[in-house]
ZALO-231265 format. One line per 8 residues: number of its first residue (from 1); their letters; for each residue x, y, z of C-alpha. Coordinates in Angstrom, 2 decimals. Example, Ala and Ser with C-alpha at 12.3 -4.5 7.8 and 13.67 -1.06 7.14 Angstrom:
1> as> 12.30 -4.50 7.80 | 13.67 -1.06 7.14
REM end
This chain:
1> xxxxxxxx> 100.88 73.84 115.98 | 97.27 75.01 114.23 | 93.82 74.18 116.00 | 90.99 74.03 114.27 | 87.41 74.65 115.04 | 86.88 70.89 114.47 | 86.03 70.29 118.27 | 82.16 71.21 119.14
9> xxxxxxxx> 81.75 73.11 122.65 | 78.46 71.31 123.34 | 79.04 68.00 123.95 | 77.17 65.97 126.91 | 80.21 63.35 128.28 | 79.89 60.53 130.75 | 82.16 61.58 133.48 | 82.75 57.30 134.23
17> xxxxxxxx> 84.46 57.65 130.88 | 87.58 60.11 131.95 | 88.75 57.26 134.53 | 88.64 54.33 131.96 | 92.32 55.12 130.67 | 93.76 56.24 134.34 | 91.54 54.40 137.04 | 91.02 57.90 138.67
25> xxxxxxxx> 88.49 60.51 137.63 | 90.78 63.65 139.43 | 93.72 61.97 137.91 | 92.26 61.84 134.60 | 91.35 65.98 135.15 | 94.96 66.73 136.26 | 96.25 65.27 132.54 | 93.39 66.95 130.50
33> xxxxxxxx> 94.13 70.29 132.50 | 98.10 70.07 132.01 | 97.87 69.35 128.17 | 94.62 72.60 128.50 | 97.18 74.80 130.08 | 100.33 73.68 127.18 | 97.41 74.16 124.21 | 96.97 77.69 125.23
41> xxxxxxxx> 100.44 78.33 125.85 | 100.81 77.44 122.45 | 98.23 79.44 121.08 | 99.72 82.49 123.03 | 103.02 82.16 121.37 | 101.39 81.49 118.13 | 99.01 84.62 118.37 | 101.70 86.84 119.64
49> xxxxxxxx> 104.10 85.92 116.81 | 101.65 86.78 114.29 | 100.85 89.91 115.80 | 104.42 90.93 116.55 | 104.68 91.93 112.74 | 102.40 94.25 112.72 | 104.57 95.92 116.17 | 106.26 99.19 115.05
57> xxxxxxxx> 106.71 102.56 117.21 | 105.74 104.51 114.83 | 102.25 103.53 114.39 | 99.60 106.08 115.39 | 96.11 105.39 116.96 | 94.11 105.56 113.93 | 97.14 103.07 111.92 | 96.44 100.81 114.66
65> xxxxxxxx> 92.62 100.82 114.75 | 92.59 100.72 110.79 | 94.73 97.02 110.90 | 92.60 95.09 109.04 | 94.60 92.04 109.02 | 95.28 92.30 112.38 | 91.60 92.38 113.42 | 91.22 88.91 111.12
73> xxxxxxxx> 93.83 87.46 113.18 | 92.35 88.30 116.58 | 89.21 87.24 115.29 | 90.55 83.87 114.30 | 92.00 83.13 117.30 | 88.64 84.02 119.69 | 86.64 81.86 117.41 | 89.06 78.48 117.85
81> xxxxxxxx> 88.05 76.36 120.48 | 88.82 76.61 123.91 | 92.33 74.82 124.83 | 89.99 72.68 127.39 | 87.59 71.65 125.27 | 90.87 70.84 122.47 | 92.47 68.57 125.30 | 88.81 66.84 126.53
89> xxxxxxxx> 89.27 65.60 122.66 | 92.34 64.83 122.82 | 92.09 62.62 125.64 | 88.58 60.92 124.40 | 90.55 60.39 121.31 | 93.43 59.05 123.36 | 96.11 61.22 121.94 | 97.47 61.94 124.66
97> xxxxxxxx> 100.37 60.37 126.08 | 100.72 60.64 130.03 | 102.35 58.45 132.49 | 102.23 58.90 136.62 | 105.80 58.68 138.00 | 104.38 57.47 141.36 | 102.35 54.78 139.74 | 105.48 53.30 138.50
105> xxxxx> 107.27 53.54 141.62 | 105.12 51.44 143.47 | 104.61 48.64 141.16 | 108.74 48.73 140.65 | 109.09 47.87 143.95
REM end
């Protein structure tokens, strides 16, 4: 998956508005900060796959310092978004999907 810097890092939010969709302020946190921690796993593996190419045991310290493309890369990644600021949108924008499994249970029975 790609992020892009489309998300702006200074927004002022209502904090009534996170328990509209789950009832529950904390509850609402608990989804945005599971989807946070899966965005920058994401990102991880994405990063480290790109950089993985440029891996090679032969490389010397001034081969590795002279990486251009690598830098661009690095540089890419630290200017995206912050995955908790990605999944604040994603939840305002309700694009999240979420369900509590003890919810359920007590209005099964």
């Amino acid at each position: 998956m790609s992020y892009k810097s489309e998300v702006s890092t200074t927004v002022t939010r209502n904090v009534p508005d996170f328990d509209m969709k789950t009832g529950n302020v904390y509850e609402s946190l608990v989804v945005i900060a599971k989807r946070a921690n899966q965005i920058a796993s994401e990102m991880k593996e994405e990063l480290n796959s790109k950089l993985s190419e440029f891996n090679s045991s032969t490389d010397n310290l001034e081969e590795v310092f002279e990486n251009r493309e690598q830098i661009e890369i690095s540089k890419y990644y630290e200017r995206l978004p912050k995955p908790t600021l990605i999944a604040i949108q994603e939840f305002t924008d309700h694009k999240i999907y979420f369900r509590n499994p003890s919810k359920e249970n007590q209005s099964g029975q």
